[in-house]
N, C-alpha and C positions, 0 to 999 in steps of 0.2 A: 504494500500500500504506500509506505513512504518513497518506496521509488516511481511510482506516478505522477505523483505532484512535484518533484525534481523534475522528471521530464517532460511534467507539463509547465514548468515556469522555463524550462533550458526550450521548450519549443516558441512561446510568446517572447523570449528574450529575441532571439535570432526571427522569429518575425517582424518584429519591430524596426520601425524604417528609418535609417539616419537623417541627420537633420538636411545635409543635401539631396534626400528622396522625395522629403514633403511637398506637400501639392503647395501651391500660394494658399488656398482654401483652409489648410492645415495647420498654416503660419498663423496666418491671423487666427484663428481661434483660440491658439497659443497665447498670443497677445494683441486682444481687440483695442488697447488703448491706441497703438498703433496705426490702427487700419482708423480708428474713430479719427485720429488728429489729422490724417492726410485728406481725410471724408469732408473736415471742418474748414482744409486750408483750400482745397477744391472748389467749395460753396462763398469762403471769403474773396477768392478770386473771381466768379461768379460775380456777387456782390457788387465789385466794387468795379468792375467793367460795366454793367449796368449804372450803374450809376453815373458812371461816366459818357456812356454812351445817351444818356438820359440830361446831362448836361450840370447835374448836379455835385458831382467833385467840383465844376468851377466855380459853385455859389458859395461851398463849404469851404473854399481855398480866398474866395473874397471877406466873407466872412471874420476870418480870424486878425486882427491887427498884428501890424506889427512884425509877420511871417511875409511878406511879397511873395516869395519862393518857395512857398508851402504848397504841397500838395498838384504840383507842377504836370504830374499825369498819372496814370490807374496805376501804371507798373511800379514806382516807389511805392506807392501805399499797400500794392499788395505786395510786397516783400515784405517792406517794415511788418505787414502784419501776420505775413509764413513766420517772420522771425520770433515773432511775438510768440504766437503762437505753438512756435516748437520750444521758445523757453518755459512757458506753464506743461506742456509737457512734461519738462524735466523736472518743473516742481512737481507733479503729480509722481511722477516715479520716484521722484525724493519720499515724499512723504505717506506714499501709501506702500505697506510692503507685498501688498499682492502684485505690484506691476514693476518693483526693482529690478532696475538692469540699469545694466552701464548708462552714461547716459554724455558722457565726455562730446561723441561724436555731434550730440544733437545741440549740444551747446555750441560748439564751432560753427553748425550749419545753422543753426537761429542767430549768432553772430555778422555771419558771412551774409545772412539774408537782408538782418538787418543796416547792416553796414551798406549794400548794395544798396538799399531804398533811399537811406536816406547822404549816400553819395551824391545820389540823381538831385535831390533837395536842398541838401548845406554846402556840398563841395566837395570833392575828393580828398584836398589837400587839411580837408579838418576830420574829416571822418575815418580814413585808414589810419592817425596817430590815438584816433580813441579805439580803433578795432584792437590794435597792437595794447596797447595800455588794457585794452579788459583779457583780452586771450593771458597777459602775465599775468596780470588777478588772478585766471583761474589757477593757473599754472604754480603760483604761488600757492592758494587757496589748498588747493589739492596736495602739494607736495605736505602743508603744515599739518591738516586732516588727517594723512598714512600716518602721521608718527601717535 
C-alpha cells in the first residue's frame, strides 16, 4: 500500500509541466495581479486617446496654470500613467504576501515609463538626472534592506 502513493506522487511529480511548458493561460492564473495591471494600463491608454481624440486633454492642459507645457499630447500622459501604474503594483506586491515576487524589474520599467512621459513635458535634460538620482535611491534602498 505504501508503495502506491510513492508512485503515485513520483507519477504527478514528472507530470507536472515546467515553468517554460505553461500555456500564457497558466501564467496568469499563477498570478492574476499581473494580467489585472496590464488589463488596467491597456484601458488607461484607451482612456486617455479618447480623450484626446475628443479634444479634451487640451482643455485639461489649458486648465492648469502655471504648467504651459503640460500635458502636450496623449502619449506623455499615458506613460507617466503605465509608470504610475506599474509602481502601485509594486506596492501591492510589497505589501500583500499572497502576490510577493521580485518586483526590482517593474520599478525600472515604471521608472523608465515615467521618465519617458514626462521627458516629452519638462525636458530631457531635467528628467534623465532625476531618473539616475531615483534608480540610486533604489539601489541604495535595496543594498541597506539585504543587511
Amino acid at each position: 500500500m505504501p508503495d502506491e502513493k510513492f508512485d503515485e506522487k513520483d507519477r504527478e511529480k514528472r507530470d507536472e509541466k515546467s515553468p517554460q511548458e505553461k500555456s500564457w493561460d497558466e501564467k496568469g492564473r499563477n498570478d492574476p495581479l499581473g494580467t489585472i495591471i496590464w488589463a488596467v494600463i491597456l484601458m488607461w491608454a484607451g482612456v486617455v486617446l479618447l480623450a484626446a481624440n475628443l479634444g479634451y486633454l487640451g482643455q485639461i492642459g489649458q486648465a492648469i496654470p502655471g504648467l504651459p507645457g503640460f500635458l502636450v499630447g496623449a502619449w506623455p500622459v499615458i506613460f507617466v500613467g503605465a509608470g504610475v501604474i506599474l509602481l502601485i503594483e509594486v506596492l501591492i506586491r510589497l505589501l500583500l504576501p499572497a502576490y510577493r515576487r521580485p518586483v526590482g524589474g517593474t520599478i525600472f520599467l515604471g521608472l523608465i515609463f515615467i521618465g519617458i512621459g514626462l521627458g516629452d513635458i519638462f525636458g530631457w535634460n531635467i528628467v534623465w538626472p532625476l531618473i539616475l538620482i531615483g534608480l540610486g535611491l533604489i539601489v541604495l534602498l535595496r543594498g541597506t534592506w539585504r543587511r
